[in-house]
N, C-alpha and C positions, 0 to 999 in steps of 0.2 A: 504494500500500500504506500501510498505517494501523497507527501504534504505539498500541496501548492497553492502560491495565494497569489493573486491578482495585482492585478493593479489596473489600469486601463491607459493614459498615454496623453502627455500634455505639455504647452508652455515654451520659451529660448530667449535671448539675453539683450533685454532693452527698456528701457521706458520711456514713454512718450506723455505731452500735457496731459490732463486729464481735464476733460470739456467739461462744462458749466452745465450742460443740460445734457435729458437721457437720450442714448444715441440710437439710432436704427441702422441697420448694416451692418457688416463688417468693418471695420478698418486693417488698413494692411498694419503690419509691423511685427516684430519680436518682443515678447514677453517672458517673465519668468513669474516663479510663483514667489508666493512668501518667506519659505528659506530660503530663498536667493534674493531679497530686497526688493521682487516686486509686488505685485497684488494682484497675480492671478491665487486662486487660492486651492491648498493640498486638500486631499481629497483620500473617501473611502469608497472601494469596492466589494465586491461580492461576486461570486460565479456560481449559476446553479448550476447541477446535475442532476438525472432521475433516479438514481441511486444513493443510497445514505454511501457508499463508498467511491462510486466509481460510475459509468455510464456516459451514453452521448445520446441530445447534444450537451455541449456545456452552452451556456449565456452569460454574457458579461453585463454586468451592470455597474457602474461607477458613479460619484455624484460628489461635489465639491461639500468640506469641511469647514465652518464656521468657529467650532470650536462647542457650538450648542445645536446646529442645522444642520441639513443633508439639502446640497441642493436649490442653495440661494443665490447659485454664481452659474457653475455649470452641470454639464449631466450628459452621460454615456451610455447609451441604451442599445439592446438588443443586439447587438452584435454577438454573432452566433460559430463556434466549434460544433463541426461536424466531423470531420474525421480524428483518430489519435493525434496524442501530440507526442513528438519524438521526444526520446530519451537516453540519454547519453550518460554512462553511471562511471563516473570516475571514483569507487569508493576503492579503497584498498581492508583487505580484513574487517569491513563494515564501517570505516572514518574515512570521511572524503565527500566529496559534491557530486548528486547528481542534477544534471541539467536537462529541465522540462523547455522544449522551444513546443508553444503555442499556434496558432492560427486562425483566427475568427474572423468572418466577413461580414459586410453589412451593416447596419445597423446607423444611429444617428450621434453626433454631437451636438448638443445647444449650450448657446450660453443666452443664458439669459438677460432684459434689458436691467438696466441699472445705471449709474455713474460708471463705467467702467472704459479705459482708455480703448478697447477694443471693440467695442460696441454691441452688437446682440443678433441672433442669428441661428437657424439648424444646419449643420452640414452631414452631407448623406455620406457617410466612411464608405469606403473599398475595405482593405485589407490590415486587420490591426493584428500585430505580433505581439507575443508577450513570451519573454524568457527567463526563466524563473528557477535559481539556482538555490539549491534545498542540502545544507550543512549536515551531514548526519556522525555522531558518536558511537560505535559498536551499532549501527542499525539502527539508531534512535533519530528523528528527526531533531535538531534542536534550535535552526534557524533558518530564514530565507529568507531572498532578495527579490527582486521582480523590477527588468529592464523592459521597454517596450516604446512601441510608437503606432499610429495611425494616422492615415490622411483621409481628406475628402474633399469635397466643394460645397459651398453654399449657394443658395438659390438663382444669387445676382453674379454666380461665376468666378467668386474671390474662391482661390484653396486654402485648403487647412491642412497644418503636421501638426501633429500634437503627440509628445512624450516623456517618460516621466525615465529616470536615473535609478533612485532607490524607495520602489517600492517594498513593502515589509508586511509578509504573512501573518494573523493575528490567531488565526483558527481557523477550525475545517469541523463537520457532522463525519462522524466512524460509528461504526458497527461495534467497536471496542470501549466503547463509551458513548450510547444513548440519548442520556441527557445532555451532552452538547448541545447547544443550538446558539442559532446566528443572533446575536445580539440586535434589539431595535434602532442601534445606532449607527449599521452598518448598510445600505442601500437593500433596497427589498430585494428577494431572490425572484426572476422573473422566468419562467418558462420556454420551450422552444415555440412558443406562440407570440413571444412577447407580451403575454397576460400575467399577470401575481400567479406566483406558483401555489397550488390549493394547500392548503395546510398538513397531510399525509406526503408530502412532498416539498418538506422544507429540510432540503439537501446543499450541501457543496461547499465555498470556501468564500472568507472573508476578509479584508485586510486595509494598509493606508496606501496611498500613494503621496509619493514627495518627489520633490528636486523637479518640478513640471517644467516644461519650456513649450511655447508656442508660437505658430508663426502662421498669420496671414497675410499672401502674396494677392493683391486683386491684378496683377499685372507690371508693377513697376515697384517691388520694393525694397524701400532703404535699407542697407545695410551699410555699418561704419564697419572697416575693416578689423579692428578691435573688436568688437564685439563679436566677428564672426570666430576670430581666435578662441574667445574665453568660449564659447560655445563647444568647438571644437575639442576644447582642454576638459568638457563633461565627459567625453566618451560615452555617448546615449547610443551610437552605434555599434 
């Protein structure tokens, strides 16, 4: 059995004015989140599955963190695993890392409106990766990380990257212990419908994401060569 936890894909390294009034559109530019000095903000996810252990599809769900809210800035929907995710086991005598790479398609990004220097918007994702390396001692899971990224475009044609550096697994539902269950604090688990998973089927994994970077390009956008550096110096790829 396999811990892995999420994360979903966000954010990159800039800030620009922040307007006087709420915006509509995208605006292009780079961003980063809150541990990095800007004010896109870290975030929690969740992945269902139809299995208390194991099963396909999986669903991602993610949604920006307040500190008290889920989901007052942005939000990561539906975006769906269907086939396995590969698995690379570097353990030696059961200590050592193995490495879960991901694959989900589809599904939408919003952000929603507000004061926000990047304004408000859905973009309809392609293909979001999530690679998610899981620490284990003698066979024991004891920590994980979660790299990833996703693109898309929004309505009016502006695109979107969106990814996050260090995401971190908080727990997962097992068959080895029952009363697990996903915390209300964590984005609801959603189904391969995209509807609330019914309550006999509150399966899967849950976690934060951090270190976000985002960028939207409507066609012509700025970047100072600097910042494309410090970017670069994340290693998000």
């Amino acid at each position: 059995m396999r811990t892995r936890y999420l994360a979903v894909v966000f954010g990159l390294a800039a800030i620009i004015a922040l307007p006087s009034i709420v915006l509509a559109d995208p605006i292009p530019g780079l961003y980063n989140s809150t541990d990095l000095g800007g004010q896109l903000l870290t975030g929690r996810a969740s992945t269902w599955r139809p299995g208390i252990n194991s099963g396909l599809p999986h669903v991602l769900h993610a949604q920006s963190w307040d500190s008290a809210t889920l989901g007052t800035q942005w939000d990561v929907s539906c975006a769906i695993e269907t086939t396995p995710f590969g698995v690379q086991d570097n353990r030696i005598a059961g200590t050592g890392t193995v490495v879960y790479t991901s694959t989900f398609q589809g599904g939408t990004l919003t952000l929603y409106a507000g004061a926000w220097p990047w304004g408000d918007g859905t973009a309809t994702l392609g293909t979001t990766t999530l690679i998610t390396t899981v620490q284990f001692v003698n066979n024991v899971p004891v920590a994980s990380v979660v790299n990833g990224n996703t693109s898309g475009e929004f309505a009016n044609g502006c695109n979107l990257v969106f990814a996050i550096a260090n995401g971190s697994g908080v727990g997962e539902t097992t068959s080895l212990n029952p009363l697990i269950t996903k915390p209300a604090t964590f984005p609801t688990f959603l189904d391969g419908t995209c509807a609330l998973a019914g309550p006999l089927v509150q399966f899967g994994t849950w976690g934060t994401t951090l270190t976000e970077t985002m960028a939207i390009d409507c066609g012509a956008l700025p970047v100072e060569p600097s910042t494309w550096s410090a970017v670069k110096g994340l290693r998000l790829n």
